[in-house]
N, C-alpha and C positions, 0 to 999 in steps of 0.2 A: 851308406849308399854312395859311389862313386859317379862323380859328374863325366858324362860324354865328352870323349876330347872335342878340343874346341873347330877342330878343323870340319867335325860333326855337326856344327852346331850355325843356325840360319835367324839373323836378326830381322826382323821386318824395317822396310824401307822407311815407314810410315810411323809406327807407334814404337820402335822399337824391342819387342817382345820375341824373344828368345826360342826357337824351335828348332828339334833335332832332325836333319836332314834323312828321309826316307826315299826307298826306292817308289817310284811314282809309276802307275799301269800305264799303258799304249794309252795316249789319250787324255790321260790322268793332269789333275791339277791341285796343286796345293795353297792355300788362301791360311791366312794369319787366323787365328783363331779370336782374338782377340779386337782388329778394325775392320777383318776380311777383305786386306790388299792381297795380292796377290806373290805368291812367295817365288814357287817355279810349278815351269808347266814341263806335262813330255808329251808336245805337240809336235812334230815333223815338220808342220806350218804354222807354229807362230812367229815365228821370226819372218819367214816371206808375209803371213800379215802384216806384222810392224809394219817392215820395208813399204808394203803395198797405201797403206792409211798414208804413211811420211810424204811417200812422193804424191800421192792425189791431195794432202794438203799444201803441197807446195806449188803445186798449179793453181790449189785454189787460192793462195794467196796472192801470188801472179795476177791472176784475174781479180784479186781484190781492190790492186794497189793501182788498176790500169781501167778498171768500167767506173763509168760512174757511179755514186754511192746514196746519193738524196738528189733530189730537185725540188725545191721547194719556193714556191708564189707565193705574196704577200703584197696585196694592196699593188699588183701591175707590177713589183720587183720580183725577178726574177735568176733563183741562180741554183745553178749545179755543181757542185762539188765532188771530188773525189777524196781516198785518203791522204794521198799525195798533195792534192791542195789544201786539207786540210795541215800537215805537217807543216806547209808552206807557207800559210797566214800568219805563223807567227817567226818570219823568219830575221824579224828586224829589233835591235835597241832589244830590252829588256826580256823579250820574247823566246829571244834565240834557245838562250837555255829549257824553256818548254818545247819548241819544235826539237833538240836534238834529241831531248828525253821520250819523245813521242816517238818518234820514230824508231828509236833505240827499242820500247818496250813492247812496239804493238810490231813493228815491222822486220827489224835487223837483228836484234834476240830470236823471235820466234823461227823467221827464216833458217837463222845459223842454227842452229836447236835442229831443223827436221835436216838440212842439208849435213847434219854429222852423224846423225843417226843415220841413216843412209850410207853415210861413208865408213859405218861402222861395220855395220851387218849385210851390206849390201851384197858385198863378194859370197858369204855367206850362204845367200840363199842359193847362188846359183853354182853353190859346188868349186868355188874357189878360195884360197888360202885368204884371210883377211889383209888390208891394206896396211901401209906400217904406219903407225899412230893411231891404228881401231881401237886401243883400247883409251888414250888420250881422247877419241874423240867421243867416243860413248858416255867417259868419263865427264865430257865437257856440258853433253846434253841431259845428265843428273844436275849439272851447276847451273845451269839455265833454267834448268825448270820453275824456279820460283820466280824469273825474272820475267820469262815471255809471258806479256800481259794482253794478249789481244781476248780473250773473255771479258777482264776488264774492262777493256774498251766498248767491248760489244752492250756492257751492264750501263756505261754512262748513255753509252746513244740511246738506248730503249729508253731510259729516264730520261733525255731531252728532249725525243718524240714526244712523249707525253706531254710534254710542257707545251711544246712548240704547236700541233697538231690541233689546239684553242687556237693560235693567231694565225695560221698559214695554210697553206695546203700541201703536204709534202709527199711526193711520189718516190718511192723505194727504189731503188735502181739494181741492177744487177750485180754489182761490187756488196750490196748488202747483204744478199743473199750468200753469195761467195764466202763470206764470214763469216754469218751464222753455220753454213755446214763444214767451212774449217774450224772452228771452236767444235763442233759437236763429233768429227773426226778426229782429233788432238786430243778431247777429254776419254773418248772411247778407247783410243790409241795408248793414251797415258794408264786408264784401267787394265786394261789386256796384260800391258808391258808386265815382266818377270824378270827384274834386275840381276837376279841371279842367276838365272838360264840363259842371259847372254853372257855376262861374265863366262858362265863355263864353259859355253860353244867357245867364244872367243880363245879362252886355254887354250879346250882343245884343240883346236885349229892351229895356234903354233905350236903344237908339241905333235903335230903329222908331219 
């Protein structure tokens, strides 16, 4: 039995397992057989989803990093914080290396992550030749991906609420909110995505 050339042949992102690229119905979607990531879609609008999720999580980070994030009283003290100040409380002596790390993993990774997808596929959707470096920058926001940790961050703060929420009284602010539904558009965003159906729009697009 002769093995599919390999130019045939479609690795998943994820688990790495091995599949033969087939033509896919209007519509159609192909998932790994094996962790059910998602291999390629032939959607006409996936990629304007993409785009559409990228840019409304980057408003909503925007509004993360500028509304306040907690308020929280304790015994007549009283204080407000944002994430911004929180990056910023440790910005002295010993510290500094945790505020640049902070800010790098919850702020400036994820930013640059949607800001290159974006710059990848954007032209894209609306019927123009892609940007030069689309495929360096698509490329880029695969290498980030394990980096942008604002879920993470959002996993610590629920677990300090709890803590905290015994001695204080802490009032949620609108910059929380902003979070949670950028994590929950990012992870939808990061599911949807089909590594491979951009890769080949991208092709094709420089070969028109």
């Amino acid at each position: 039995m002769s093995l599919p050339p390999l130019d045939d042949l479609i690795a998943c992102p994820h688990c790495d397992t091995l599949h033969i690229e087939l033509d896919l119905p209007h519509g159609g979607q192909a998932c790994c057989v094996r962790c059910g990531a998602v291999l390629m879609t032939e959607r006409p609008r996936a990629l304007a989803q993409m785009v559409s999720f990228a840019v409304a999580a980057v408003i909503l980070m925007i509004a993360a990093i500028s509304f306040p994030f907690l308020d929280i009283d304790a015994q007549g003290f009283h204080n407000e914080t944002s994430v911004l100040s929180a990056v910023m409380a440790f910005n002295q002596g010993r510290g500094i290396p945790l505020a640049i790390a902070v800010a790098l993993f919850i702020i400036v990774l994820p930013l640059t992550r949607l800001l290159a997808l974006i710059y990848a596929i954007g032209p894209l959707v609306v019927g123009h030749r892609p940007r030069r470096g689309a495929r360096v920058a698509f490329a880029l926001t695969e290498q980030l991906r394990p980096w942008a940790m604002a879920e993470i961050f959002m996993v610590g703060v629920s677990v300090a609420l709890v803590k905290i929420t015994g001695i204080a009284t802490v009032t949620i602010g609108p910059a929380f909110w902003a979070f949670i539904t950028l994590v929950i558009i990012t992870i939808f965003n990061d599911r949807i995505m089909s590594r491979y159906t951009v890769w080949k729009a991208l092709d094709l697009a420089y070969r028109a």
